[in-house]
N, C-alpha and C positions, 0 to 999 in steps of 0.2 A: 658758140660755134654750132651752128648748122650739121646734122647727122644726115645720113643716107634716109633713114627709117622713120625717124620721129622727128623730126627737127624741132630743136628748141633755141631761142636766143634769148633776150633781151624781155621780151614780153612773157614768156615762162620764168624766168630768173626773176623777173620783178614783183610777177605775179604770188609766186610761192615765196618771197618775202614780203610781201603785202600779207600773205596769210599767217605765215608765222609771227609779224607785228600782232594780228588781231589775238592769237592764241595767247602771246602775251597779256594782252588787256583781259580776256578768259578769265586768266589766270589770277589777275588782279581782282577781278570781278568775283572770285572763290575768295578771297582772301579777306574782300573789304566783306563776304557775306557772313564771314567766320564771327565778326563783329557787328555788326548790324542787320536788321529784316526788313528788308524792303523790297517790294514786289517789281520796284524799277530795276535794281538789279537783278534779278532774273531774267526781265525781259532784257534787259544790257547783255547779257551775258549770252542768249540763245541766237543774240541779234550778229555778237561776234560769233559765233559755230558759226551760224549761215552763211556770215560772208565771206571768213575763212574757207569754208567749202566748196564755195561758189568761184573764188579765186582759184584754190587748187583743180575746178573742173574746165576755169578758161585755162591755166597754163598749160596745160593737157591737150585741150580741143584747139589752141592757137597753132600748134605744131603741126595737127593736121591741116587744117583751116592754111595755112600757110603751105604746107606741102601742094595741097591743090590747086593752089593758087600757082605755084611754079611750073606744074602740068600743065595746066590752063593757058598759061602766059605758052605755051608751043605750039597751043591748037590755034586754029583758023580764026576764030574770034577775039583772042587777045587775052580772052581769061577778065574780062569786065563784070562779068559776075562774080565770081572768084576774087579780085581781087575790091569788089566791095565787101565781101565777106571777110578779107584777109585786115580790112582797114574797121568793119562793127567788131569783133570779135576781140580786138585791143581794146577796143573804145568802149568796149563791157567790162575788159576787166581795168582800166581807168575810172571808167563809174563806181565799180565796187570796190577800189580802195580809196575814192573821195568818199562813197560813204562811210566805208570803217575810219578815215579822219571825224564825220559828225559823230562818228560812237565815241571815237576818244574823249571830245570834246565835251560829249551825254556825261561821260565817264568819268571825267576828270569832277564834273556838277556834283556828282556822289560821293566821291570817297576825299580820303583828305589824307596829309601825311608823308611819309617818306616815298611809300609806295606810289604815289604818284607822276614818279619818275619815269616809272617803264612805263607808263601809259605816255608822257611825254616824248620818251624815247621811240614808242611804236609809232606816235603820229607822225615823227620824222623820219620812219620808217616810210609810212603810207606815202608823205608827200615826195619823198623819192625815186615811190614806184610808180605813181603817177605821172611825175617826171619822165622815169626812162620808159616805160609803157609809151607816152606821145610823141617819145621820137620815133618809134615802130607808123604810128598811124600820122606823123610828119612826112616821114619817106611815103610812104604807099599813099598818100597823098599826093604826089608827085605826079605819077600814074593817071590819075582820075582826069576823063576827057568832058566829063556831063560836069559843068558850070554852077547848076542847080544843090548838085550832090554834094560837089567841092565848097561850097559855099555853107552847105547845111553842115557835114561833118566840120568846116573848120571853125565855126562857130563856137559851134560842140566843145570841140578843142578846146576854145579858149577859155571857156568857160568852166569847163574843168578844170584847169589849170589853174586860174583864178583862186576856183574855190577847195583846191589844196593848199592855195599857198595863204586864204584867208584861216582854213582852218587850223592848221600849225600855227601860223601866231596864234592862233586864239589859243592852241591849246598850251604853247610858250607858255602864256602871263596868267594862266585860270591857276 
């Protein structure tokens, strides 16, 4: 549901559980270090902080990023800038939960076990918010009058999509 003030939907709700799937795997990432030294997982582990945070600062900036694009959309030029912004700013935080699926996947190559689960379970986290993240920049693709752009960003698309739905299986059957 859309606020007066902050507006949040779909693309903030996905996004801050796109981040909290990664804290999960963090978290995994502590547990497999509690038994094992490996320098890969630390870097596994800094690589979830980051995108975790990186998520929680699009689901944030989406809400304004999309407020001004509602403004925009009343002024005299239609908000075309605005509402390219409104359509990369999903499309960032859809990148950065197909990447936290390749960490899973990183993730899953290191540890072994029962704990394995919640990394499993995070990546069907991720590819879900990937999911509803593209239907945000499906819609506001709609919008898009420049042929060039439409065609660039829905590539994007799909290719993102893709390669969430390749990384879950993968990380299914690892």
């Amino acid at each position: 549901m859309l606020r007066e003030t902050t507006p949040s939907g779909v693309v903030a709700a996905a996004a801050k559980s796109a981040a909290q799937a990664l804290r999960v795997v963090r978290e995994v990432l502590a547990v497999a270090a509690r038994h094992q030294t490996a320098e890969g997982l630390a870097r596994l582990t800094r690589r979830a902080e980051g995108e975790a945070a990186r998520l929680e600062q699009l689901a944030e900036e989406d809400g304004f990023v999309y407020a001004a694009y509602l403004q925009a959309r009343k002024e005299s030029d239609g908000g075309e800038a605005a509402l390219r912004q409104a359509i990369q700013t999903p499309l960032e935080a859809a990148r950065a939960a197909a990447s936290g699926l390749d960490l899973c996947v990183e993730t899953l190559g290191s540890i072994g076990g029962a704990i394995a689960a919640d990394v499993r379970g995070a990546a069907n986290l991720l590819r879900g918010a990937v999911d509803a993240i593209l239907c945000s920049v499906d819609e506001n693709l709609r919008a898009v009058k420049d042929e060039v752009f439409f065609g660039q960003i829905a590539a994007e698309r799909r290719k993102l999509a893709e390669r969430a739905d390749y990384g879950a299986g993968l990380a299914r059957y690892l």
